[in-house]
N, C-alpha and C positions, 0 to 999 in steps of 0.2 A: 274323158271317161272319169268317172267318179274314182276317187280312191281307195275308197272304200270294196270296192271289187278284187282290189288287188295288193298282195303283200309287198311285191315291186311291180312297179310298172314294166309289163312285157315288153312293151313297143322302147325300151330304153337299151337292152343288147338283144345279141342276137340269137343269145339262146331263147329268148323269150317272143319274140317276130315266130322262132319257127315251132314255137309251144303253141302258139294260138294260131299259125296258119296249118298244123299238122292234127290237131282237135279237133276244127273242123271237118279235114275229111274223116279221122278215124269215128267222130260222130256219128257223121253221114254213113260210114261204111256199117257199121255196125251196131248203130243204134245207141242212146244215152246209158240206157240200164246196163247192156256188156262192156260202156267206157270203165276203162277206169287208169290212174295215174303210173299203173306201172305198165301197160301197154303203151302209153300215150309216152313214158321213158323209152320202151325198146323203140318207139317209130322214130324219135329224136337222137336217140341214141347218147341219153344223159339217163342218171340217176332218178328213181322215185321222189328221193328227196331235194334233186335238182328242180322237179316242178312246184314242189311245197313250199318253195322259196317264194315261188311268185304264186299261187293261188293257196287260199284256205283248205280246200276241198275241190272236188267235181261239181256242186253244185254249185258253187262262187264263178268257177270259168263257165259254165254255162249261161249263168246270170252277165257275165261277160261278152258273149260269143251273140247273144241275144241283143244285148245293149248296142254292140257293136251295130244290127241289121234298123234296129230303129233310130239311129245315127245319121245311118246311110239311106234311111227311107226319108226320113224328114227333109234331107239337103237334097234325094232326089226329087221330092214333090216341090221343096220352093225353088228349085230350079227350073220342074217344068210349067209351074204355072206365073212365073214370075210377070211374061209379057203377056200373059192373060186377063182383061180386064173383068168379062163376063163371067158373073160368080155361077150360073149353071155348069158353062164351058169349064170353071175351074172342079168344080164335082166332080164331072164326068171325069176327067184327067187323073184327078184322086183314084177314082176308081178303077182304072185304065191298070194304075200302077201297081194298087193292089192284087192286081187277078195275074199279074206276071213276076216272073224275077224280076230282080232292080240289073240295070244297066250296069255292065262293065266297066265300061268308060266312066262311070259316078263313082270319087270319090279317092281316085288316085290311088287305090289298093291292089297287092300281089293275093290278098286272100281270093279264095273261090267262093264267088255270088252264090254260083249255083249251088252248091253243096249247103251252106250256110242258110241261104233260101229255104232248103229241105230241111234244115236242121230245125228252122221255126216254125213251117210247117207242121212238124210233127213233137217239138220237143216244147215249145215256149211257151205251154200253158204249165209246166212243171217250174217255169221260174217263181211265178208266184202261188203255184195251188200245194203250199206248204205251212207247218205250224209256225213256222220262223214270218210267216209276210208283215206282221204290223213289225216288229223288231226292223227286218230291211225296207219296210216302207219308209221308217223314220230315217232310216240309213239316206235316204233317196235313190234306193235302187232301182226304181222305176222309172223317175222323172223320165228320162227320156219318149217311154213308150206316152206317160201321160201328158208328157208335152205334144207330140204327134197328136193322138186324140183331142188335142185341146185346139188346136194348130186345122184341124178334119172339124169341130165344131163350130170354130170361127166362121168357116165357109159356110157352112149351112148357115148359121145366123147371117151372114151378109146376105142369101139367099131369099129368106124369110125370118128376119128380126121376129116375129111372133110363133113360129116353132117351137114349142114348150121343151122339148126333148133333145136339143143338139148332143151335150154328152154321151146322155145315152146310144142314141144312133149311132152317134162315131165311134164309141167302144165296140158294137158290136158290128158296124161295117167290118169295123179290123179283125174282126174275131171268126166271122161268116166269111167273110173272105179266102179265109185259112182252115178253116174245116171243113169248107165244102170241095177244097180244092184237095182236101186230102181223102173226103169221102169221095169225089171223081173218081183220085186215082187206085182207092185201097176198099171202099166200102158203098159202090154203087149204086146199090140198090136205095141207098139215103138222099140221094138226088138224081136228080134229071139230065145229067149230064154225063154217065156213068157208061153209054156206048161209047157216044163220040169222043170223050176226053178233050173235048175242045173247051178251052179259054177263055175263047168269045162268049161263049153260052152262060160262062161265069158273070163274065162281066155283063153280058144284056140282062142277068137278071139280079145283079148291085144293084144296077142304074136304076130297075124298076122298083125295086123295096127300096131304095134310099129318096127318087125321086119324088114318088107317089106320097112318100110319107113324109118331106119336108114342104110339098105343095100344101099342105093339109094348113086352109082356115086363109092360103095367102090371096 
């Protein structure tokens, strides 16, 4: 994790393991705009300024909490495509992964996937749609997410070396991924999948916008 994210690293005692596994659900529970640092003390049951120790602000731990899920997505996609040789079969799987939570068993953690899951869902476009992003860009508090997208690029160029658009596509797989999964489940009438709530429907229709448009020219 960058260190830059953090005034002490959490994960070094334990009051800070249960500041960032207890974030996450009060996140979840209640949304980013009603977090805030002195609730997140009565759930830990430390001081305001017990958490100011290790984060800047709320928006530092979120940019955190986020880092944290693109971490865990990265190690779970080169995990699952590692004995995959076929770069479509490897797409597909990309894809696979994105239209679901990431796996439990990835990653050796007590945090909650799911929660956390929801949290970027719904909250990780506030990591960087702020006045501060070239400042934290330089910070590299990104890298991780645009390492994934770079990492989702690669394969499409192994796919089709003459695809002019690899970044692009793969920033917005990951982006369409995430909004339609949230307009499924909160704002239906913006996709097609908005009865059923099924997942699948998610993912048959990645496969199609991402496939149809890396075949292009090969």
């Amino acid at each position: 994790m960058n260190e830059n994210l953090f005034l002490r690293d959490p994960e070094s005692t334990e009051l800070g393991r249960k500041i960032v596994r207890q974030s996450i659900l009060l996140i979840y529970e209640i949304g980013f705009e009603d977090f805030t640092f002195k609730k997140l003390a009565a759930a830990v049951h430390t001081t305001e300024a017990g958490i100011y120790r290790y984060f800047e602000n709320k928006h530092r731990l979120l940019v955190y909490l986020v880092t944290w899920y693109w971490n865990l997505l990265e190690y779970q996609v080169l995990y699952q495509i590692n004995n995959i040789t076929d770069p479509e079969m490897k797409i597909r799987k990309v894809i696979e992964l994105l239209s679901k939570e990431i796996d439990d068993n990835i990653g050796g953690s007590d945090i909650d996937h799911k929660a956390l899951y929801q949290i970027v869902i719904a909250e990780s476009n506030k990591v960087y749609l702020t006045k501060d992003v070239e400042e934290n860009n330089k910070a590299q508090l990104f890298k991780p997410y645009k390492d994934l997208c770079a990492r989702i690029a690669n394969l499409f160029t192994e796919y089709n070396p003459d695809y002019p658009f690899p970044r692009s596509l793969a920033s917005t797989l990951v982006e369409m991924a995430h909004f339609q999964y949230f307009f499924m489940h909160n704002l239906p009438s913006l996709t097609d999948f908005g009865q059923e709530k099924d997942p699948r429907k998610l993912h048959e229709f990645l496969e199609v916008l991402v496939l149809n448009n890396i075949r292009l020219g090969k």
